[in-house]
C-alpha positions in Angstrom: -152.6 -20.9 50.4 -150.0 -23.2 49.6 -147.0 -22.5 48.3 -146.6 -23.1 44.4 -144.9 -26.1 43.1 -147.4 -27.2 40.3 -145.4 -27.7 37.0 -147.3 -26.1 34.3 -144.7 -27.7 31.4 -144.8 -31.5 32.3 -142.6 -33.3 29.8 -141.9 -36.5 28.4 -137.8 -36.1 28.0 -136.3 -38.1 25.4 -132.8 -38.5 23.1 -133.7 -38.2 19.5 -133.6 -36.3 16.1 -134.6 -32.2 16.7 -134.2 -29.3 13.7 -135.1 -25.9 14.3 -135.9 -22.8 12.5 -137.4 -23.0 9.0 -133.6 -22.4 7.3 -132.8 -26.2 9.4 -136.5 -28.1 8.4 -137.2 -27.4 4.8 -133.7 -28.3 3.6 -133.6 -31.4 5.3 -136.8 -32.7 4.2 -135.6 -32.2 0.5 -132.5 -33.5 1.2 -134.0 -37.0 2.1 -137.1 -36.5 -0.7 -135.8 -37.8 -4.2 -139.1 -36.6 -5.3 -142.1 -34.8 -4.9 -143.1 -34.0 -0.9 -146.5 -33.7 0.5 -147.3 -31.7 3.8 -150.2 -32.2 5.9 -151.7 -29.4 7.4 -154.1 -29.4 10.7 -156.1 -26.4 10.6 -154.5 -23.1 12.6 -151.4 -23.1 10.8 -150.0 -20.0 9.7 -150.1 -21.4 5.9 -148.3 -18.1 4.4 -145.2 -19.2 6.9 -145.3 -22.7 5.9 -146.0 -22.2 2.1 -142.9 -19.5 2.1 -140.6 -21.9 4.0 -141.2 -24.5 1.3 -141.3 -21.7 -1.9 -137.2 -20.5 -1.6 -136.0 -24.4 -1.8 -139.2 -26.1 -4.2 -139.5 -25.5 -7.9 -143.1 -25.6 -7.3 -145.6 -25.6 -4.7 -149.5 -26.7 -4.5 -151.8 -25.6 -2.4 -154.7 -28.1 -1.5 -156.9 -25.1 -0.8 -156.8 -24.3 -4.7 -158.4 -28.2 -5.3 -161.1 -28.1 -2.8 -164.8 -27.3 -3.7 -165.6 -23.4 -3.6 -166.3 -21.9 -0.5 -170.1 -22.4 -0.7 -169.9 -25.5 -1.8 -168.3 -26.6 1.7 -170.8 -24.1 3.5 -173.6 -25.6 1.9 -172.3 -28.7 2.5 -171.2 -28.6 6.1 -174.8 -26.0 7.1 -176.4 -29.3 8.5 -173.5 -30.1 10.7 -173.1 -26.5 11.7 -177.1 -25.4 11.9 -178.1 -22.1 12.9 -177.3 -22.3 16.9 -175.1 -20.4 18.2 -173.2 -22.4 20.0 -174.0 -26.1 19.2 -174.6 -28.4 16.0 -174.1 -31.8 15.0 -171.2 -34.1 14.9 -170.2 -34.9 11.0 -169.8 -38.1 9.2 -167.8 -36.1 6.4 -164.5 -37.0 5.7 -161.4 -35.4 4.1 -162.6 -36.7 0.5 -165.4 -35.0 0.7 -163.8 -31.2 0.4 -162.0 -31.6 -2.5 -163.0 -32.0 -6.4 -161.3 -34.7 -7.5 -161.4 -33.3 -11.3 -158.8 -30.5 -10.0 -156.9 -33.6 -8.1 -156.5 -35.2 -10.8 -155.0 -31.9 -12.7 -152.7 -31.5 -10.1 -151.2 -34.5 -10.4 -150.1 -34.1 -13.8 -148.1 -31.8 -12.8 -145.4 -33.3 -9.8 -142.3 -33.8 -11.6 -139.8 -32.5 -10.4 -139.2 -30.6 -7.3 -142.5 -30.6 -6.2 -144.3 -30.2 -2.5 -148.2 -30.5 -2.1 -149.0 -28.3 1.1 -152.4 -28.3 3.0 -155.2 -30.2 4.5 -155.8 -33.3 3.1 -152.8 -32.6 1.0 -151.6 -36.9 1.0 -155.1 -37.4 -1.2 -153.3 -35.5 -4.5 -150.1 -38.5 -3.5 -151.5 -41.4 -1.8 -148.2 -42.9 -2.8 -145.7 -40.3 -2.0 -142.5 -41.2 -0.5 -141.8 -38.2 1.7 -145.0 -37.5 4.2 -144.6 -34.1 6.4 -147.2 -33.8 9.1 -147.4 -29.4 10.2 -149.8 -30.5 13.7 -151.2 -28.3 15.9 -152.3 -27.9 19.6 -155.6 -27.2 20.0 -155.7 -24.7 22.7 -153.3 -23.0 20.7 -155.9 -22.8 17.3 -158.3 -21.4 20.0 -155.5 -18.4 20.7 -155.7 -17.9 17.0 -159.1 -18.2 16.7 -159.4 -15.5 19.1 -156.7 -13.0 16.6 -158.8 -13.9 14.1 -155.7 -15.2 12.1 -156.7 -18.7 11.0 -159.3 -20.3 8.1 -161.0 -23.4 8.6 -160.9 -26.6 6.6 -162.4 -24.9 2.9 -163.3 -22.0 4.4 -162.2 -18.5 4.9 -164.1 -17.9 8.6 -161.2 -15.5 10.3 -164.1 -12.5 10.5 -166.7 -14.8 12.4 -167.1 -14.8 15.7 -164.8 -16.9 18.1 -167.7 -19.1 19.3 -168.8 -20.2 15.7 -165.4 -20.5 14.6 -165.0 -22.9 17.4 -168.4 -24.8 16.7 -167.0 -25.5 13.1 -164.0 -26.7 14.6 -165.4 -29.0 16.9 -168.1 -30.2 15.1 -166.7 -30.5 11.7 -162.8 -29.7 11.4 -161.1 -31.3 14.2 -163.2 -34.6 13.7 -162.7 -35.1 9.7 -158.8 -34.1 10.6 -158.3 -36.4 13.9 -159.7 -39.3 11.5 -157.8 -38.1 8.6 -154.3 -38.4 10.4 -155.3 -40.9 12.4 -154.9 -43.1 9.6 -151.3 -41.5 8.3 -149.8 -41.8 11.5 -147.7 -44.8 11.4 -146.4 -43.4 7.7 -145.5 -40.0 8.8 -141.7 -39.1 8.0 -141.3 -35.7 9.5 -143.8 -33.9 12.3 -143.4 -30.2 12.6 -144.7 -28.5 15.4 -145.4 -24.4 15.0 -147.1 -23.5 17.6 -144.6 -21.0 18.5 -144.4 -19.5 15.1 -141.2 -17.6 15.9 -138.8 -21.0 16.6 -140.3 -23.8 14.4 -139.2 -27.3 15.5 -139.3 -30.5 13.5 -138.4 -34.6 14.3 -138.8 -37.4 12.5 -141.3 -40.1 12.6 -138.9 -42.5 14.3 -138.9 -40.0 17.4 -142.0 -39.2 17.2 -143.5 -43.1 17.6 -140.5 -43.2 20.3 -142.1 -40.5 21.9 -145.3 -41.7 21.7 -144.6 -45.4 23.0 -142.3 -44.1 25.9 -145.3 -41.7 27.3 -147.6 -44.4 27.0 -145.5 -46.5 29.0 -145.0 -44.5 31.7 -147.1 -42.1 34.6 -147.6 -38.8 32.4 -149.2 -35.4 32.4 -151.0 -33.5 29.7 -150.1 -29.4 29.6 -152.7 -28.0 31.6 -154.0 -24.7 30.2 -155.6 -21.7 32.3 -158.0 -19.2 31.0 -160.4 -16.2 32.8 -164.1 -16.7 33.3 -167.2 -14.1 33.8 -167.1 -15.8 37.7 -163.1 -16.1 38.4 -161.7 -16.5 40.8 -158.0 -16.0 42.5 -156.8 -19.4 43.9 -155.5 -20.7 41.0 -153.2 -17.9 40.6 -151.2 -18.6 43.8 -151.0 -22.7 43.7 -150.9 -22.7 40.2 -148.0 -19.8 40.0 -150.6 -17.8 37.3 -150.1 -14.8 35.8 -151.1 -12.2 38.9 -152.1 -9.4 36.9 -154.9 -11.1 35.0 -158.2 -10.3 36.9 -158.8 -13.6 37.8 -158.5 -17.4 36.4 -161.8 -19.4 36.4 -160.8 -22.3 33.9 -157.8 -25.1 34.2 -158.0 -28.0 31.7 -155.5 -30.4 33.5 -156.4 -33.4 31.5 -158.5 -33.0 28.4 -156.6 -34.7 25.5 -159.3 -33.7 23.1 -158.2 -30.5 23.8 -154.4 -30.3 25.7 -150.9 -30.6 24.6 -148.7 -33.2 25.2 -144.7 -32.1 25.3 -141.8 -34.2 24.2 -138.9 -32.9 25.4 -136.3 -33.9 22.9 -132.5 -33.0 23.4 -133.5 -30.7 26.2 -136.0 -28.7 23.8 -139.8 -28.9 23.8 -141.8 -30.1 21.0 -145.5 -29.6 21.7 -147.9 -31.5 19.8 -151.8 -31.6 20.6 -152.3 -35.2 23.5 -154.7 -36.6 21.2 -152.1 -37.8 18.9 -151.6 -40.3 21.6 -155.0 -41.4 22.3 -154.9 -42.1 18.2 -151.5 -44.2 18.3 -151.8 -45.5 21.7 -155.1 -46.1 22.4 -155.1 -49.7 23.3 -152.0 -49.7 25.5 -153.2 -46.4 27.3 -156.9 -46.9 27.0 -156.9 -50.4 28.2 -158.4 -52.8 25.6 -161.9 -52.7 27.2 -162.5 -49.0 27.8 -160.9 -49.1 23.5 -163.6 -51.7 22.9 -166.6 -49.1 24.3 -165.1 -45.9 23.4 -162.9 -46.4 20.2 -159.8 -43.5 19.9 -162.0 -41.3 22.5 -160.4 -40.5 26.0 -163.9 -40.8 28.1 -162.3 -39.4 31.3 -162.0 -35.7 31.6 -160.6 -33.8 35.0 -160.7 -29.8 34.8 -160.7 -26.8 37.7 -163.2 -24.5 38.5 -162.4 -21.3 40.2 -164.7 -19.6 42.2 -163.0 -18.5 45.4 -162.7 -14.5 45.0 -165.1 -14.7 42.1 -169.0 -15.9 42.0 -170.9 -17.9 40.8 -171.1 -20.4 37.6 -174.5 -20.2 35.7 -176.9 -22.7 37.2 -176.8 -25.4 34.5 -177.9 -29.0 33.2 -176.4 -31.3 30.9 -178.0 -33.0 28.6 -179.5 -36.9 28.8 -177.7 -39.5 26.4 -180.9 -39.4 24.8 -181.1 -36.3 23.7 -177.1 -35.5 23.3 -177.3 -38.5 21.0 -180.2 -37.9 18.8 -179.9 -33.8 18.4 -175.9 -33.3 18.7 -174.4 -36.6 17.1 -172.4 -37.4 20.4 -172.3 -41.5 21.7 -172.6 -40.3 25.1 -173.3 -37.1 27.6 -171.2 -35.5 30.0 -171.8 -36.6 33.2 -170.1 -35.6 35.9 -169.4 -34.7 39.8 -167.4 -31.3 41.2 -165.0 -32.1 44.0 -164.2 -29.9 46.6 -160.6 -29.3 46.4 -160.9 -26.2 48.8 -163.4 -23.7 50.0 -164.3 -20.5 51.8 -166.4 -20.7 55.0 -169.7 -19.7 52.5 -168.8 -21.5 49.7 -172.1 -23.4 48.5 -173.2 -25.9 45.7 -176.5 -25.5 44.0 -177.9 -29.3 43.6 -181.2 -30.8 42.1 -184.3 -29.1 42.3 -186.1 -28.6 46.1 -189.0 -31.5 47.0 -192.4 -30.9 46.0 -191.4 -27.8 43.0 -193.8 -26.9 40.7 -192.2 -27.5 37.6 -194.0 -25.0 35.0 -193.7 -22.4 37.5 -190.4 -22.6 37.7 -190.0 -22.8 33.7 -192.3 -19.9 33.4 -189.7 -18.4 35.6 -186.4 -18.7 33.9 -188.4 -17.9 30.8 -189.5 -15.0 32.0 -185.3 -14.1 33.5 -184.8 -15.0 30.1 -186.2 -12.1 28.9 -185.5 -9.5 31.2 -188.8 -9.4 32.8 -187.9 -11.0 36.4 -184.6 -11.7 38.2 -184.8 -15.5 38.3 -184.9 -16.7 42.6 -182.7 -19.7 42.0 -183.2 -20.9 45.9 -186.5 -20.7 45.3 -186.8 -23.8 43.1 -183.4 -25.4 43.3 -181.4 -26.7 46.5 -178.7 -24.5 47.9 -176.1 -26.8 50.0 -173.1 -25.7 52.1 -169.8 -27.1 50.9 -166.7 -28.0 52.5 -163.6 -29.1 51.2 -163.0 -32.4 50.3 -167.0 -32.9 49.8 -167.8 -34.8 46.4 -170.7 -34.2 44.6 -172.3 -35.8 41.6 -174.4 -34.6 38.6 -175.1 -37.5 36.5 -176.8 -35.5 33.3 -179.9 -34.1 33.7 -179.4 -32.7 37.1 -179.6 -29.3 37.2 -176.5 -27.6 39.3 -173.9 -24.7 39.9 -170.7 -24.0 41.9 -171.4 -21.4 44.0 -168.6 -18.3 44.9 -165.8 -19.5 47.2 -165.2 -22.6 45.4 -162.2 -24.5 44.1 -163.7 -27.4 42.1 -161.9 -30.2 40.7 -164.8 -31.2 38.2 -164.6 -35.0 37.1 -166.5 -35.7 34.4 -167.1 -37.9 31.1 -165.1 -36.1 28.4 -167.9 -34.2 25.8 -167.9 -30.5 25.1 -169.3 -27.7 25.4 -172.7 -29.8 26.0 -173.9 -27.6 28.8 -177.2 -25.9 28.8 -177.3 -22.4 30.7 -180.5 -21.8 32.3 -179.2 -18.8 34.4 -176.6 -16.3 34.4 -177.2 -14.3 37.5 -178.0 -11.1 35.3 -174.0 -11.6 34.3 -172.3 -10.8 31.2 -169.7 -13.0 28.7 -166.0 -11.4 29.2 -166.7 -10.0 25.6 -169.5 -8.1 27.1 -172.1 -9.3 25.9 -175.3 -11.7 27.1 -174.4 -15.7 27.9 -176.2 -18.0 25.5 -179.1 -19.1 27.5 -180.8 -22.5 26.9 -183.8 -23.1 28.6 -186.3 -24.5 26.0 -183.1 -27.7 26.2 -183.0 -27.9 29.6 -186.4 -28.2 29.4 -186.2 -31.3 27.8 -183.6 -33.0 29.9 -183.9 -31.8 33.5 -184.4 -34.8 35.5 -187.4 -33.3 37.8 -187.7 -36.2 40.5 -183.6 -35.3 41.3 -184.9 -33.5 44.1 -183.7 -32.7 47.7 -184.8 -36.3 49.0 -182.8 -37.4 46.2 -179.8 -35.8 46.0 -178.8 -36.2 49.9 -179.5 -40.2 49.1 -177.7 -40.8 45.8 -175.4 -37.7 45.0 -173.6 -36.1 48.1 -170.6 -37.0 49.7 -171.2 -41.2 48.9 -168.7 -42.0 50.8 -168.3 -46.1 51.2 -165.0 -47.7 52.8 -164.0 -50.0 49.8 -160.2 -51.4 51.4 -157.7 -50.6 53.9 -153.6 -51.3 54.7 -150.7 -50.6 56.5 -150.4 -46.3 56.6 -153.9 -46.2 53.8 -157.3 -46.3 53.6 -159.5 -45.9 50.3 -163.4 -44.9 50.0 -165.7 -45.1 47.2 -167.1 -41.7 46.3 -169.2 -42.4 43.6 -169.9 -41.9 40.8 -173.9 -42.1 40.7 -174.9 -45.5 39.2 -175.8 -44.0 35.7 -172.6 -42.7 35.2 -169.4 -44.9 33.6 -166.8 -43.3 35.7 -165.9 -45.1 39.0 -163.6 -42.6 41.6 -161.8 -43.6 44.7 -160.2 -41.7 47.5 -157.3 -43.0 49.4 -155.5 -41.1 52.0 -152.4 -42.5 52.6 -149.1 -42.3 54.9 -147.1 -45.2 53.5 -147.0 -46.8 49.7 -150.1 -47.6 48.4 -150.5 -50.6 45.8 -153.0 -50.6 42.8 -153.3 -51.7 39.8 -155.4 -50.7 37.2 -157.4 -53.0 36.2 -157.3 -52.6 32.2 -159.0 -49.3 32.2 -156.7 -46.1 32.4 -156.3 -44.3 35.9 -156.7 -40.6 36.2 -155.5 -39.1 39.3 -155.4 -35.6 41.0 -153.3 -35.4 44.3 -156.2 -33.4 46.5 -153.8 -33.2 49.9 -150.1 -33.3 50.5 -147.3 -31.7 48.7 -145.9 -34.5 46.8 -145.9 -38.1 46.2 -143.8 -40.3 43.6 -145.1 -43.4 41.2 -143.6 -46.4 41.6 -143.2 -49.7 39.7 -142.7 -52.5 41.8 -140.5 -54.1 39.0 -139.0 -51.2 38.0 -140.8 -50.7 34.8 -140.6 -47.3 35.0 -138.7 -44.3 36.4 -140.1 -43.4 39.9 -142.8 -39.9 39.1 -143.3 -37.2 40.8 -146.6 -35.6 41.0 -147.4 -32.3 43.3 -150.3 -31.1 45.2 -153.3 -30.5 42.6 -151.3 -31.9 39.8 -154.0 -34.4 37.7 -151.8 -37.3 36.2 -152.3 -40.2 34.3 -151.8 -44.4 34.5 -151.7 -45.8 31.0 -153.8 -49.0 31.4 -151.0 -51.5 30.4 -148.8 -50.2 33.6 -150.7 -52.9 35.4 -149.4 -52.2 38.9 -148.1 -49.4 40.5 -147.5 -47.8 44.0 -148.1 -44.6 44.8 -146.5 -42.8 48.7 -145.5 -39.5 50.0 -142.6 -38.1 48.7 -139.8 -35.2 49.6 -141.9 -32.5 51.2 -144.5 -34.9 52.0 -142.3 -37.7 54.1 -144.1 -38.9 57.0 -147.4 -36.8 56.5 -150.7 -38.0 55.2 -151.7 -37.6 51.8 -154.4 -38.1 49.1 -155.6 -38.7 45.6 -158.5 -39.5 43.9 -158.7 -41.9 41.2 -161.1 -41.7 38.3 -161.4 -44.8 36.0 -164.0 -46.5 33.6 -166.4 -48.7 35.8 -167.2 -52.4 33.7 -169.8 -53.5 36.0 -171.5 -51.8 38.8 
């Protein structure tokens, strides 16, 4: 293997205002307040820390929680969004408004004179007019960490004793979508953002360095902070190029550019101020996005790249996405996660599981992974589903509805629309969850959205290795790879010796740099400072870069490397 050079804490760096420690940040908020202060909350706080920061320098301090509807009031109201599934539910359409009782709002605000803060979610509805806005954000891998401790309540509700996965369905169903919109529209009058995810050194800037922040990232090549995790099928590769933890059994997860779900660093005055990526889709959108892939997709990031770890480890559970159709009409979601695994290395046996095999009979194979389901057979996946060798650098694609699986001995960079958690186990090898315990299995959806004529005929005409020679220079060459016609994602390949121009054609550019050490973003006007990326480092081109250039750099001088590009297709 390689040795490790991946950064694991890329950074915007920056000049601009930085307090730390509680003793720094509460006294200079009401130093520049001359009246009452409100302070935002994004669930996963530790409230007690932020409500006794605040209590030694306010006369008084409200907590939102106290003016929101009683607990089953919000359970009652959020049970359709939620349902009874263990794992998925349905998108809301509820907003912050919506929690609170606007009879004890209304009380409240009869009582801010004086030296006053207002601290909590949705905590700007008691003083729409307040002059002093405090925003306490937080990343969202970081919420999962508490989520995990059991340390954290969710938006209304006390839910620290239910289990992770529901506490996570609530937050990605419910919280996280009524909060995203909720300080989506406060951004721009945001005075101070504090960031606790490291509740032992709280930082805080103001909203001048903050938007600073945000327009210089979105201005320049950037990475999200990728974030590792185990997995039931593991496996070790990502520990050595990744420079991992090496007494953790094994690493099966990397999300290297989620910004639903990574962190985005500023790294003001030589310190690091993490705040959750997202908060730049929401105030950037157009000049990152690209005003197109803004026009189809809103304040959404559609592109997602993540690893998948198998080398050392087994396999993933075979697996189908769901059809627009049916993620649209059953979960709430505009569109379904399509996507492709490429092969950034692999063993000698290292296989992908594809499409179902020509001529299946499909309600014997049903009756099948019912009857695996429960406990009466041991499911014979290459019996009914198509088990292909794999090599590195192969590309496959799974437009949704194709059932598939990553085989042991694979390292996976899986490209793919951005949705969540929309994936439909069918079979888990007889394997159990790393809390012990069965894998959610979902075969009465698959059911409904496996995409039975994707069989072998098909998938070695439409979704492996569709390798087209698309243009060509001095010292590079670029190939289409796909992705399958039904999906919105377009990726390129291009190996390259020598500089490499592209532009990016109003929709953002997502790269991953599959072979060679390193290679460094240019601007051929000098728009911005030259960027280094390393090998298996995913990186992004905000749309409104234009053109760019991208060559082999330091280690990498005079030996061939290459990236693949992901970006939103217009037209086919």
């Amino acid at each position: 293997m390689r040795k490790a050079n991946y950064d694991k804490f890329p950074s915007t760096k920056m000049e601009g205002t930085l307090i730390q420690g509680w003793d720094g940040i509460v006294p200079a908020i009401a130093k520049a307040s001359d009246g009452p202060v409100v302070v935002e909350l994004y669930t996963g706080v530790y409230e007690e820390d932020v409500f006794e920061a605040f209590g030694k320098v306010f006369d008084k301090v409200i907590d939102t929680r106290d003016l929101m509807f009683d607990e089953n009031k919000v359970l009652e109201m959020t049970a359709p969004f939620m349902t009874d599934d263990v794992l998925f539910g349905y998108v809301t359409n509820l907003r912050m408004p919506d929690f609170f009782d606007m009879t004890k709002v209304e009380a409240a605000r009869k009582g801010l004179a004086g030296k006053v803060a207002v601290i909590g979610c949705g905590a700007s509805l008691v003083m729409p007019e307040t002059e002093t806005l405090v925003f306490v954000d937080m990343a969202r891998w970081e919420i999962q960490q508490r989520f995990r401790r059991h340390e954290v309540k969710a938006l209304g509700v006390d839910n620290r004793e239910d289990p992770v996965s529901i506490q996570y369905k609530r937050g990605l169903f419910i919280d996280w979508r009524v909060l995203d919109i909720h300080k989506d529209a406060l951004m721009d009058r945001v005075d101070w953002w504090i960031d606790t995810n490291d509740r032992q050194n709280p930082k805080m800037t103001d909203g001048s360095t903050f938007r600073r922040g945000m327009e210089i990232t979105a201005r320049n090549p950037f990475r999200v902070v990728p974030f590792f995790d185990p997995a039931p099928w593991g496996g070790q590769w990502m520990k050595e190029v990744c420079d991992l933890d090496r007494s953790k059994s094994n690493y099966g997860w990397c999300f290297d550019c989620v910004p639903e779900e990574n962190s985005l660093l500023l790294e003001i005055n030589g310190v690091r101020f993490e705040l959750p990526s997202v908060d730049l889709v929401l105030s950037q959108s157009r000049q990152l996005l690209g005003e197109p892939v803004e026009a189809r997709f809103g304040k959404d990031f559609p592109i997602r790249f993540d690893f998948l770890d198998t080398i050392g480890g087994g396999n993933l559970s075979l697996q189908v996405h769901p059809t627009a159709q049916f993620i649209r009409e059953n979960m709430g979601m505009p569109y379904t996660q399509d996507e492709s695994y490429y092969l950034l290395d692999a063993a000698e046996d290292a296989v992908v599981y594809l499409g179902v095999k020509k001529g299946v009979d499909k309600d014997a194979m049903l009756a099948d992974l019912r009857a695996a389901q429960r406990g009466e057979i041991v499911f014979d996946a290459e019996k009914y589903v198509n088990k292909i060798p794999a090599r590195k650098h192969d590309h496959y694609l799974i437009p949704g509805g194709t059932i598939h699986c990553s085989g042991a001995g694979s390292m996976v960079l899986e490209i793919s629309a951005t949705p969540n958690i929309f994936t439909f186990k069918l079979w888990d090898w007889q394997r159990l969850g790393l809390d012990g315990k069965p894998r959610p299995i979902n075969v009465e959806r698959g059911s409904h959205v496996i995409q039975w004529h994707r069989d072998t005929d098909y998938v070695f005409a439409h979704l492996k290795n569709r390798f087209v020679s698309t243009a060509e220079g001095d010292g590079w060459n670029e190939v289409s790879t796909g992705l399958h016609k039904n999906e919105f994602i377009e990726t390129r390949r291009t190996a390259f010796t020598k500089a490499v121009p592209f532009n990016t054609g109003e929709s953002v550019n997502v790269f991953n740099l599959v072979e060679g050490e390193e290679a460094v973003v240019e601007s051929p006007t000098g728009a911005f400072e030259p960027f280094v990326v390393h090998y298996a480092e995913t990186f992004i081109i905000p749309a409104g870069i234009g053109d760019y250039t991208i060559r082999p750099f330091g280690l990498s001088e005079g030996k061939e490397c290459m990236v693949i590009r992901a970006y939103v297709r217009f037209r086919p």
